[in-house]
BALOBA-1460 file (C-alpha; in Angstrom, 3 decimals):
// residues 316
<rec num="1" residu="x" x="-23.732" y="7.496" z="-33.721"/>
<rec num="2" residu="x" x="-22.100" y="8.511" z="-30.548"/>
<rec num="3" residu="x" x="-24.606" y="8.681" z="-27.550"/>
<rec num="4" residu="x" x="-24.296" y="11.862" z="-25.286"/>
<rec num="5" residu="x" x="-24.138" y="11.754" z="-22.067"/>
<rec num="6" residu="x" x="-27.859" y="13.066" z="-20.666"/>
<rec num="7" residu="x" x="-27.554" y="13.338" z="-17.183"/>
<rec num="8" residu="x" x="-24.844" y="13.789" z="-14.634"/>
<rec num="9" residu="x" x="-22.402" y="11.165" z="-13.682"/>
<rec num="10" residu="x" x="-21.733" y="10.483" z="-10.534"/>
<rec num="11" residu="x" x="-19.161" y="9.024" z="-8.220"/>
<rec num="12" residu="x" x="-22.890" y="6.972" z="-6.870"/>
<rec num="13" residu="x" x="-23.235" y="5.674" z="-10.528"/>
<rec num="14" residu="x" x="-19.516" y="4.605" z="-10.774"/>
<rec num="15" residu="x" x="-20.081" y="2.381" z="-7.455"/>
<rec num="16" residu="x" x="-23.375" y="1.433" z="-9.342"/>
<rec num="17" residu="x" x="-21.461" y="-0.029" z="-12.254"/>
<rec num="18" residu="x" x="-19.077" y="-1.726" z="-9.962"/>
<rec num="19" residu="x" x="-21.768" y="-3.497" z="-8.397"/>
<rec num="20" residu="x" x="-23.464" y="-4.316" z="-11.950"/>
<rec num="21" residu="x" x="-20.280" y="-5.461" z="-13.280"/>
<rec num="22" residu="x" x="-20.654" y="-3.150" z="-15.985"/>
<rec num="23" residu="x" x="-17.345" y="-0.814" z="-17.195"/>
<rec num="24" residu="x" x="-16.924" y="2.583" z="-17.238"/>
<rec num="25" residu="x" x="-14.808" y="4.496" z="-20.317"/>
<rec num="26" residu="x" x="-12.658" y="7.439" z="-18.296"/>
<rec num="27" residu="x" x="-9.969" y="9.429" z="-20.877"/>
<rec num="28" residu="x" x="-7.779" y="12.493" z="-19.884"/>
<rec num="29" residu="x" x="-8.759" y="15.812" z="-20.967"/>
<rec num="30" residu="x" x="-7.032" y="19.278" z="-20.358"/>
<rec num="31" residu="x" x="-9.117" y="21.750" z="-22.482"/>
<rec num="32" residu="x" x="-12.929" y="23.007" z="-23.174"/>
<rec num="33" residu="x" x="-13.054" y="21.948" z="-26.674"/>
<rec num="34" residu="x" x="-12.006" y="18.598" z="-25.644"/>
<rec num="35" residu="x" x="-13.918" y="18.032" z="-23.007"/>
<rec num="36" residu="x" x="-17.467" y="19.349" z="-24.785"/>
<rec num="37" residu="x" x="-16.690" y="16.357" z="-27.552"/>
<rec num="38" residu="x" x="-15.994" y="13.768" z="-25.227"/>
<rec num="39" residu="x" x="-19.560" y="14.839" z="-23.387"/>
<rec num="40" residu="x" x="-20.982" y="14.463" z="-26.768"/>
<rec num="41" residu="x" x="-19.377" y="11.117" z="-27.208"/>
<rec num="42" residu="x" x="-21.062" y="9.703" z="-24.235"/>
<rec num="43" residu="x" x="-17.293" y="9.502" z="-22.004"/>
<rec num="44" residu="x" x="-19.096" y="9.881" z="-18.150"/>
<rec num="45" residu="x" x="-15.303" y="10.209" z="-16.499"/>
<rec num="46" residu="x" x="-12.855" y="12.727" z="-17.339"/>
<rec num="47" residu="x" x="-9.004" y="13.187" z="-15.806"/>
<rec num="48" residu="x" x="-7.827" y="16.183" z="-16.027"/>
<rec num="49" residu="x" x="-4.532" y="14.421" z="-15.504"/>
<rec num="50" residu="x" x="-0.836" y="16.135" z="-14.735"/>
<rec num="51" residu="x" x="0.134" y="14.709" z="-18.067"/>
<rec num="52" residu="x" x="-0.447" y="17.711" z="-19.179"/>
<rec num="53" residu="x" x="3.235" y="18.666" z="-18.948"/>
<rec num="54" residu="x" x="4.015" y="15.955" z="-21.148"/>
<rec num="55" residu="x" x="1.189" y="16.386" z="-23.712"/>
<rec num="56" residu="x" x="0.303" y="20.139" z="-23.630"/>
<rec num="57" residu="x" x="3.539" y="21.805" z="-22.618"/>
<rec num="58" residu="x" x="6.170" y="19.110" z="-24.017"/>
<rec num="59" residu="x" x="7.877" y="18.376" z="-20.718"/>
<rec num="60" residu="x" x="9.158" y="14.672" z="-20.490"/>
<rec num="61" residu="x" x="7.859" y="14.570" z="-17.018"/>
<rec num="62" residu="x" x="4.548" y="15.620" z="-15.140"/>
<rec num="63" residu="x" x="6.578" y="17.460" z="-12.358"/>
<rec num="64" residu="x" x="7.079" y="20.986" z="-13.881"/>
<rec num="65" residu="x" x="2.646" y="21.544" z="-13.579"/>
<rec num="66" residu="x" x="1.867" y="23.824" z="-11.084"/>
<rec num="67" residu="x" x="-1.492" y="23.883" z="-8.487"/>
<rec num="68" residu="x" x="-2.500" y="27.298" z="-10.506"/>
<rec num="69" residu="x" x="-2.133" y="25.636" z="-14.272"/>
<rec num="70" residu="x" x="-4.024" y="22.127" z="-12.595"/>
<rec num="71" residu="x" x="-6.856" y="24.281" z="-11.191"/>
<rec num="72" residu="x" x="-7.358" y="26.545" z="-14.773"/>
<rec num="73" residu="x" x="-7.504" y="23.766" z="-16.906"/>
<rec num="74" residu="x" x="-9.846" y="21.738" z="-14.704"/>
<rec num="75" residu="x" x="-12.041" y="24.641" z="-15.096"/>
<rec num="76" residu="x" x="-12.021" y="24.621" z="-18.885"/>
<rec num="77" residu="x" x="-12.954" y="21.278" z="-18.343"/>
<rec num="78" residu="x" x="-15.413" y="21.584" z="-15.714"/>
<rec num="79" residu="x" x="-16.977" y="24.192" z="-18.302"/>
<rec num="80" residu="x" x="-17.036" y="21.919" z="-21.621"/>
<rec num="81" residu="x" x="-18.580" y="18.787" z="-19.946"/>
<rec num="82" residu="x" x="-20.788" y="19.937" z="-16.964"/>
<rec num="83" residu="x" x="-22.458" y="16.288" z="-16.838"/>
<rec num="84" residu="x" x="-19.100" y="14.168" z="-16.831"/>
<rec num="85" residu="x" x="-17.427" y="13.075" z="-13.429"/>
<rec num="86" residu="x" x="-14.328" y="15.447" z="-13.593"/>
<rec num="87" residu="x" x="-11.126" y="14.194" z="-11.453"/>
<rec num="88" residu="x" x="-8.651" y="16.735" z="-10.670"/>
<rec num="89" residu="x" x="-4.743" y="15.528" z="-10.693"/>
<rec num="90" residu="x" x="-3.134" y="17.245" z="-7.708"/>
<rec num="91" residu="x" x="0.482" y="18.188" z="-8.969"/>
<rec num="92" residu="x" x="3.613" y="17.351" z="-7.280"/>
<rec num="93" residu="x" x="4.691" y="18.873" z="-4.403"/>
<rec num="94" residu="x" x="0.932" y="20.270" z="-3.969"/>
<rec num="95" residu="x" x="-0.146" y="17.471" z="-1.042"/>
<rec num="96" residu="x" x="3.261" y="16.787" z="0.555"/>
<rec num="97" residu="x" x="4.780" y="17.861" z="3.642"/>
<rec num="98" residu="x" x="1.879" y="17.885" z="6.250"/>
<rec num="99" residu="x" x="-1.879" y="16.892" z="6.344"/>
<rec num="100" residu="x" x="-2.521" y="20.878" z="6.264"/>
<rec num="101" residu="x" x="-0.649" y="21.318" z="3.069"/>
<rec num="102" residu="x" x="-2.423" y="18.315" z="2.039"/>
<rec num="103" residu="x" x="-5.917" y="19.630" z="2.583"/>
<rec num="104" residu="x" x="-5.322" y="23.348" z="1.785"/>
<rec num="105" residu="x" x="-4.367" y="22.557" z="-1.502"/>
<rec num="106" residu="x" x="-7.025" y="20.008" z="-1.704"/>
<rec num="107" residu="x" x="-9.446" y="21.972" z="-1.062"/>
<rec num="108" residu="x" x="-8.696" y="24.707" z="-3.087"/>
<rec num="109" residu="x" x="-8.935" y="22.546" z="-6.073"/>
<rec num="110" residu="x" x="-12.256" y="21.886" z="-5.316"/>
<rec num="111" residu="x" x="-13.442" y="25.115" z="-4.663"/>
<rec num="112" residu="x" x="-12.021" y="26.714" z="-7.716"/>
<rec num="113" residu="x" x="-12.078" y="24.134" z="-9.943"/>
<rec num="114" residu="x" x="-15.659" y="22.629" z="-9.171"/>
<rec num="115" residu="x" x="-14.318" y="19.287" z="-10.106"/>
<rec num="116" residu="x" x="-16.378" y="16.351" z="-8.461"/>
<rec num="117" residu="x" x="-13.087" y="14.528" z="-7.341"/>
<rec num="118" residu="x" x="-9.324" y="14.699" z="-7.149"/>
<rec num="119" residu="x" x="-6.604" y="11.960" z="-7.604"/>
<rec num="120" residu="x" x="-3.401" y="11.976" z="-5.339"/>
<rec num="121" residu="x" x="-0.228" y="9.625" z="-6.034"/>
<rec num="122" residu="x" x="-0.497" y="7.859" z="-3.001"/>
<rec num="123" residu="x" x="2.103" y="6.835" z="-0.535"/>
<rec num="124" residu="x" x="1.950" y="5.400" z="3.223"/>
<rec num="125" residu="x" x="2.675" y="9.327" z="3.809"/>
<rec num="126" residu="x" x="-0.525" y="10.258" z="2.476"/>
<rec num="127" residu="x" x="-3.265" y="7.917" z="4.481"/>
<rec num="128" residu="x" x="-3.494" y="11.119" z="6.927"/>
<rec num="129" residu="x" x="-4.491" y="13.276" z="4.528"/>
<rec num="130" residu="x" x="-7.069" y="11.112" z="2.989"/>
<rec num="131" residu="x" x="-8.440" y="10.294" z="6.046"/>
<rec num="132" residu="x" x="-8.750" y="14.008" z="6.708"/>
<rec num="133" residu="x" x="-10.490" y="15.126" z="3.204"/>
<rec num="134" residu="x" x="-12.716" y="11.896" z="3.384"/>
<rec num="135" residu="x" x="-14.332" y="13.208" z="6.694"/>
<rec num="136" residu="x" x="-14.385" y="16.698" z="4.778"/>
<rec num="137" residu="x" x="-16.765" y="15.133" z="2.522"/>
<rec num="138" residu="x" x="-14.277" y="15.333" z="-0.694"/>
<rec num="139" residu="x" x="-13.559" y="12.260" z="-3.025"/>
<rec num="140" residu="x" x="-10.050" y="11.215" z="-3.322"/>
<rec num="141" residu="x" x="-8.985" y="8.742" z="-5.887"/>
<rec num="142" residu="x" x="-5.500" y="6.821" z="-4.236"/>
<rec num="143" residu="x" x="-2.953" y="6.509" z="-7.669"/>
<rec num="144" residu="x" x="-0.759" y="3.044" z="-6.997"/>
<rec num="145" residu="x" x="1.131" y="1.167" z="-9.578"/>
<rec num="146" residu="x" x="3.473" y="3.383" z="-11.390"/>
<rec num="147" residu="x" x="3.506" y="7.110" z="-10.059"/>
<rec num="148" residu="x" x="4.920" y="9.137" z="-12.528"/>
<rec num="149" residu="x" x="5.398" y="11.846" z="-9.919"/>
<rec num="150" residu="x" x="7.789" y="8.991" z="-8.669"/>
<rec num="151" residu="x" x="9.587" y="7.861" z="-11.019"/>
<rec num="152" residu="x" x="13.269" y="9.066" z="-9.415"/>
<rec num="153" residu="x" x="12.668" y="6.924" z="-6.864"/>
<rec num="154" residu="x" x="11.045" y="4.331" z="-8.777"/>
<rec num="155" residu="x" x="13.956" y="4.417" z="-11.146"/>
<rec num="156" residu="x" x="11.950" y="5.346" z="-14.244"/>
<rec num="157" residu="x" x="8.829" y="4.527" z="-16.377"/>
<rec num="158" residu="x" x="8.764" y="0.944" z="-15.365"/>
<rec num="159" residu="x" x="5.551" y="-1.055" z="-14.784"/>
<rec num="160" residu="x" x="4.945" y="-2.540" z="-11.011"/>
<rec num="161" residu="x" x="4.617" y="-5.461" z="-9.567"/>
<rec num="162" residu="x" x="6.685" y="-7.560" z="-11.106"/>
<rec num="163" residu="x" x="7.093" y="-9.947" z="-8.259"/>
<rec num="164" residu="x" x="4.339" y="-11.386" z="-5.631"/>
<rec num="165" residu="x" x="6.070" y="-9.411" z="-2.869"/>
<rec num="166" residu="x" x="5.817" y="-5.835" z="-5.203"/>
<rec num="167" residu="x" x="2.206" y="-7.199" z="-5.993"/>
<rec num="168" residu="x" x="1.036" y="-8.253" z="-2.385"/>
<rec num="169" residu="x" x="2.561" y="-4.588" z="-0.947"/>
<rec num="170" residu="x" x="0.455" y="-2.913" z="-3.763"/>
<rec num="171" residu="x" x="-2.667" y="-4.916" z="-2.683"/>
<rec num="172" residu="x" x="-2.085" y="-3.746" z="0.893"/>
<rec num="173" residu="x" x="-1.488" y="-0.199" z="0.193"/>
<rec num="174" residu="x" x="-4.745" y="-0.230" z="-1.773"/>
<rec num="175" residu="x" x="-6.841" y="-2.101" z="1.236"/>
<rec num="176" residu="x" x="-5.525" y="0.657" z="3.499"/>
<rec num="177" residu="x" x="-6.193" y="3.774" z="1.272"/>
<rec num="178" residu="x" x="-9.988" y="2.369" z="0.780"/>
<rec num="179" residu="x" x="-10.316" y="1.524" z="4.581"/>
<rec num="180" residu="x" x="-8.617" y="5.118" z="5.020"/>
<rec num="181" residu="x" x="-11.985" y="7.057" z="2.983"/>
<rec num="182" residu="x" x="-10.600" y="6.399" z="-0.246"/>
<rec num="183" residu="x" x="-13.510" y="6.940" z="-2.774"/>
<rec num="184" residu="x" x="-11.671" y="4.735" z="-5.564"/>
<rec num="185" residu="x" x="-8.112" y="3.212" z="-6.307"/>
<rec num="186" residu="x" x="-6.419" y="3.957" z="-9.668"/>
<rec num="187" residu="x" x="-3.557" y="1.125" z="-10.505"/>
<rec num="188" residu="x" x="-1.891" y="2.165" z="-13.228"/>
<rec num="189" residu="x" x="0.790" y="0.099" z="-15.426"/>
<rec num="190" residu="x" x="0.747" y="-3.395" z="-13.566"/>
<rec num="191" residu="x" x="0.062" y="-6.580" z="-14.507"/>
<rec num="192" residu="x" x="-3.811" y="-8.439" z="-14.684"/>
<rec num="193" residu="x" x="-3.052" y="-10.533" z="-11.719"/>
<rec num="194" residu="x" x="-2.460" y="-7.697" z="-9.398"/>
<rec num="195" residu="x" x="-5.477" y="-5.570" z="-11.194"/>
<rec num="196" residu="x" x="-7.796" y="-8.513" z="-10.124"/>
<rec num="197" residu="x" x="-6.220" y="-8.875" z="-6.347"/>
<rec num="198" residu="x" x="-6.756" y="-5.414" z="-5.701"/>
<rec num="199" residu="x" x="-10.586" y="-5.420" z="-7.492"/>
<rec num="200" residu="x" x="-10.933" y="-8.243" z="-4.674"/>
<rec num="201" residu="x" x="-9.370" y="-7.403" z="-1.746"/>
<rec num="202" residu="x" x="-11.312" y="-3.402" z="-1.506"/>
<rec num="203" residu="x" x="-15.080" y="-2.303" z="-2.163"/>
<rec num="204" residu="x" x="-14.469" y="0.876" z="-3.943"/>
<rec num="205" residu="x" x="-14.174" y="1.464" z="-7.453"/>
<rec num="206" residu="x" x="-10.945" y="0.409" z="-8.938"/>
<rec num="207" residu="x" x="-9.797" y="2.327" z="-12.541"/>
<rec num="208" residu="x" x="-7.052" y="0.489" z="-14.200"/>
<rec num="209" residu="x" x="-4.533" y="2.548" z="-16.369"/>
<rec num="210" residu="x" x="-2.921" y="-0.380" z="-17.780"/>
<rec num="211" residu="x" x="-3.922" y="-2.844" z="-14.700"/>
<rec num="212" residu="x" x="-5.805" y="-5.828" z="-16.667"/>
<rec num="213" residu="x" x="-9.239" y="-6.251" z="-17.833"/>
<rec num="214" residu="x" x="-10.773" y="-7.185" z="-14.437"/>
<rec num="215" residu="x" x="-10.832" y="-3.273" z="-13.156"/>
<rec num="216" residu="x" x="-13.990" y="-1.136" z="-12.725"/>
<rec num="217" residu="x" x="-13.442" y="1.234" z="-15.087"/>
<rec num="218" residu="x" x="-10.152" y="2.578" z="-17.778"/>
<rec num="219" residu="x" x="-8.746" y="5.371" z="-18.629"/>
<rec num="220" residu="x" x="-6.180" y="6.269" z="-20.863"/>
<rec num="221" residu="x" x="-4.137" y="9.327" z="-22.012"/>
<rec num="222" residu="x" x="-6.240" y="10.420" z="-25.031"/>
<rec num="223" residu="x" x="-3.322" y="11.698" z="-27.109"/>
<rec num="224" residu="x" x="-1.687" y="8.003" z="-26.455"/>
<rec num="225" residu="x" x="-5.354" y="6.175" z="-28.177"/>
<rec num="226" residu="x" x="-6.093" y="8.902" z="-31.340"/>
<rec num="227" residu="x" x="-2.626" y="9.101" z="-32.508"/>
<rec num="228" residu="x" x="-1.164" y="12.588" z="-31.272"/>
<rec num="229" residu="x" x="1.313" y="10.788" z="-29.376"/>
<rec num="230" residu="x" x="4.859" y="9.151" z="-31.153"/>
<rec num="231" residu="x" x="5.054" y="6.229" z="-28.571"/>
<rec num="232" residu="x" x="1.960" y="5.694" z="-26.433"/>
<rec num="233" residu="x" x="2.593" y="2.750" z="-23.968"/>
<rec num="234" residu="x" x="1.831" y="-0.469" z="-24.629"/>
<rec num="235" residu="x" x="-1.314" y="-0.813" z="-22.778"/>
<rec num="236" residu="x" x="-3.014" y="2.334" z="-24.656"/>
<rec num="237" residu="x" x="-5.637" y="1.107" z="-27.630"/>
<rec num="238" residu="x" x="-5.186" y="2.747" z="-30.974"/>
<rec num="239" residu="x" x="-9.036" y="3.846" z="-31.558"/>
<rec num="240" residu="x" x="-8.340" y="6.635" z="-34.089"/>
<rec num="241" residu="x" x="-5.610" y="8.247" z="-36.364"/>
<rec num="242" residu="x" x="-6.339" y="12.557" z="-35.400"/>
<rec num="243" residu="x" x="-2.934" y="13.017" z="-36.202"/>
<rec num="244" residu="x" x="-2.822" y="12.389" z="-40.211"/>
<rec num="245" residu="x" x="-5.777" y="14.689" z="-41.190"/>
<rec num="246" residu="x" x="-4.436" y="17.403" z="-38.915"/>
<rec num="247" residu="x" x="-1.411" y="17.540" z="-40.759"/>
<rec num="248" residu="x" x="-3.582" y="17.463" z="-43.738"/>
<rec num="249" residu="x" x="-5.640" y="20.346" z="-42.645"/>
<rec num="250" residu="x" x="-2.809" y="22.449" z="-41.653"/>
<rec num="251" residu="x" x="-0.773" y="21.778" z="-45.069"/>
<rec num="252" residu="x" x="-3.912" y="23.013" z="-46.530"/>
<rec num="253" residu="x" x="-4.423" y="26.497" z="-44.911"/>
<rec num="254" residu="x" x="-0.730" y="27.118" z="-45.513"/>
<rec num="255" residu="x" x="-0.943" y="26.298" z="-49.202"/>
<rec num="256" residu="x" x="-3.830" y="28.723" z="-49.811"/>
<rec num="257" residu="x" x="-2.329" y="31.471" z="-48.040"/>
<rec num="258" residu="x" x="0.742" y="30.974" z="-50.436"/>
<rec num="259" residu="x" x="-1.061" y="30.753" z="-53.635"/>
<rec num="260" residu="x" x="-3.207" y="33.321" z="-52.830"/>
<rec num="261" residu="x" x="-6.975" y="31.704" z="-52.483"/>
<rec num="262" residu="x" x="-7.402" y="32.684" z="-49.358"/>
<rec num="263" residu="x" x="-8.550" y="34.865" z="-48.039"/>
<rec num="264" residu="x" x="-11.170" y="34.833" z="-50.967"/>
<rec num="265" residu="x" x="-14.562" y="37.690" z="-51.549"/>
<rec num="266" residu="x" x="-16.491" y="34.802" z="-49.477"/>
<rec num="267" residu="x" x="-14.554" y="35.638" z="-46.355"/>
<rec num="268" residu="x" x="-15.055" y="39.719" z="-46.816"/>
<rec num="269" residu="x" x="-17.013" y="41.671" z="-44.741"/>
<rec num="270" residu="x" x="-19.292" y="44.143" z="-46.930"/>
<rec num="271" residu="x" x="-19.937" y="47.885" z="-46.252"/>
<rec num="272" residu="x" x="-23.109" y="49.459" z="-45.981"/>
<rec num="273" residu="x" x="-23.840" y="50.739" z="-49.703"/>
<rec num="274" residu="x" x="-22.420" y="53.859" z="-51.069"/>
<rec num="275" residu="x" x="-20.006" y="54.050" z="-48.235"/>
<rec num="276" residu="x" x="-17.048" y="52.264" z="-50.209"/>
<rec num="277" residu="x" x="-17.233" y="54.757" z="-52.774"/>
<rec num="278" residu="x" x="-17.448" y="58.166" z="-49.652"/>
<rec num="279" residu="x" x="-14.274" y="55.936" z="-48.537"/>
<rec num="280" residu="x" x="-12.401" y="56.092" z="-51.387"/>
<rec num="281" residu="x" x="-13.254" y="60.114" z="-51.971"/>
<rec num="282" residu="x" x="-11.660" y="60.479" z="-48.719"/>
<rec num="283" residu="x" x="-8.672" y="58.654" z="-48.764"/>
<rec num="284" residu="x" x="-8.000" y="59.019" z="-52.245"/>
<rec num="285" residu="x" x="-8.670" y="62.342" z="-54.840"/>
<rec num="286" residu="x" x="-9.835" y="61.934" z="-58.073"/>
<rec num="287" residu="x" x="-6.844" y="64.353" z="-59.613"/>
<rec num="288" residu="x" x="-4.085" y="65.833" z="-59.838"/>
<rec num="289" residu="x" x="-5.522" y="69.429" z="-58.874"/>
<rec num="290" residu="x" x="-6.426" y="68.526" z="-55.283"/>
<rec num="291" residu="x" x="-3.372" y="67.229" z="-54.686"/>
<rec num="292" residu="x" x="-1.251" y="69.176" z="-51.728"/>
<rec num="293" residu="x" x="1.298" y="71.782" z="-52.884"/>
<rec num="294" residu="x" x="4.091" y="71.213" z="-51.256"/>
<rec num="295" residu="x" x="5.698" y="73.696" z="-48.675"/>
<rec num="296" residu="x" x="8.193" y="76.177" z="-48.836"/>
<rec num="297" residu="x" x="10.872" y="74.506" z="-47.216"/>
<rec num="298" residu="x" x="10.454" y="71.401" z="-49.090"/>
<rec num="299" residu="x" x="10.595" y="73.042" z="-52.584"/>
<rec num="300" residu="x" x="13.760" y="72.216" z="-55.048"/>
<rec num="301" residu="x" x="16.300" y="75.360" z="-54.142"/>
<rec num="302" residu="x" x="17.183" y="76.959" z="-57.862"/>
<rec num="303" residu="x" x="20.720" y="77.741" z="-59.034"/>
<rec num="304" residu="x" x="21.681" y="81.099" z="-57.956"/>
<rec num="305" residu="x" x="22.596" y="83.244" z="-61.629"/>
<rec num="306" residu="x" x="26.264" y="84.660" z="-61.467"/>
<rec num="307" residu="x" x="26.279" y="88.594" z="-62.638"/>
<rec num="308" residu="x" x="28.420" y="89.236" z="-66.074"/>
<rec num="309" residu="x" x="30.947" y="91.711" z="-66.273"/>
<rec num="310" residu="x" x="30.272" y="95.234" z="-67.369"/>
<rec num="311" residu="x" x="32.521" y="97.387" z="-70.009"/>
<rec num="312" residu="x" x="33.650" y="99.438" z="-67.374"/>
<rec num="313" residu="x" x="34.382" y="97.149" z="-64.923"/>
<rec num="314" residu="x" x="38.034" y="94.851" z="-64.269"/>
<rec num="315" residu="x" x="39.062" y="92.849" z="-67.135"/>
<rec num="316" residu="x" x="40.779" y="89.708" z="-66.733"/>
């Protein structure tokens, strides 16, 4: 049986873990629902993640998500699993342009959202900003590795770090975002090695997506690990098979709605007594008698009776 979560999780108990060596299970969430069973299952992190667009609204790229549609569903979220660590995704276009930008937008994910941290796909670009928010007194998590917000410059889904010079720039970027105020690093899609440099060379938290065993703490999409998704990445466990008895379910309803079992008496609502019979003395008379006569201008017109001719009158 699943253990629930029975206290708050905090960005001080994810540090705890770190120092414990102990690992921390983080999946992506979008909805109430959702997020109230993963409580219930005992998952302390949630990411409200812009993958959204590709699992929710069936985009084939996180870019379309908008700061309004992040900070709504964050709230469903924020609602089903009050004691999980909630991370807000700040959607493209949302941070860029100036430190201002960075931290009005920032900040009004917090605010309205009442998420406990948000994650930003970080570039050189961005140190500013985090800098800025961290002396604000809000958690940032820096995204390196494969940035899906990037992936026209990064020519596509690829995974990073491939060679010691894309590994050693990654491991640098990551030192200066957690030197910067950076309350955690997220590497996502890059091989072990570079998943254990980076756990080495900062002290914060470090959440692999696909980075190696040797990170903090993982998260996945959860669509990609219970089956919802057609072809989840390589790195994503298969834990569970949601999509088969969903079909099932849904073949089901649509079956008894054609054959007629459903809706059944068991699903009625009853009257009070006596007042299905007043009903039906109301809407529908007992003979013929009471029935309305109908008006003169919708009665059947009769053929008009031609006079004959009289003895006296013209003969043909």
């Amino acid at each position: 049986m699943p253990t629930p979560l029975a206290r708050k999780f905090t960005l001080s108990d994810l540090r705890a873990a770190r120092t414990a060596g102990a690992k921390v299970a983080m999946l992506t969430c979008y909805d109430f629902t959702t997020a109230r069973l993963m409580q219930e299952a005992g998952v302390p992190m949630l990411l409200v993640g812009d993958s959204a667009a590709n699992v929710i609204l069936g985009y084939d790229m996180t870019l379309p998500v908008t700061l309004a549609f992040m900070v709504e569903i964050t709230k469903a979220v924020r609602r089903g699993a009050p004691l999980a660590m909630v991370v807000a995704d700040m959607p493209f276009g949302s941070y860029h342009g100036s430190v201002a930008r960075a931290v009005r937008a920032v900040c009004r994910m917090v605010q309205l959202s009442g998420c406990d941290a948000v994650k930003m796909e970080a570039a050189e670009s961005q140190l500013p900003a985090v800098r800025e928010l961290a002396d604000a007194g809000v958690a940032v998590i820096a995204h390196l590795g494969l940035r899906p917000q990037a992936v026209g410059v990064l020519g596509g889904y690829k995974f990073q770090g491939r060679t010691a010079a894309e590994a050693s720039a990654i491991v640098t970027l990551a030192g200066r975002f957690a030197a910067a105020g950076a309350a955690g690093i997220l590497l996502e899609a890059v091989p072990p090695e570079v998943g254990r440099a980076v756990v080495d060379a900062v002290a914060v938290p470090v959440i692999g997506c696909g980075a190696g065993p040797d990170c903090d703490a993982h998260v996945v999409v959860s669509h990609d690990t219970i089956g919802l998704t057609p072809r989840p990445p390589r790195f994503a466990p298969v834990v569970g098979d949601v999509a088969t008895p969903l079909r099932a379910a849904f073949a089901e309803y649509a079956r008894r709605i054609a054959d007629g079992t459903y809706p059944g008496p068991e699903h009625a609502y009853a009257m009070q007594p006596g007042e299905a019979e007043r009903l039906r003395a109301t809407t529908m008379p007992s003979s013929a008698a009471t029935e309305p006569q109908p008006s003169p201008q919708h009665r059947t017109p009769q053929p008009r009776r031609h006079a004959q001719p009289t003895a006296t009158g013209p003969q043909p």
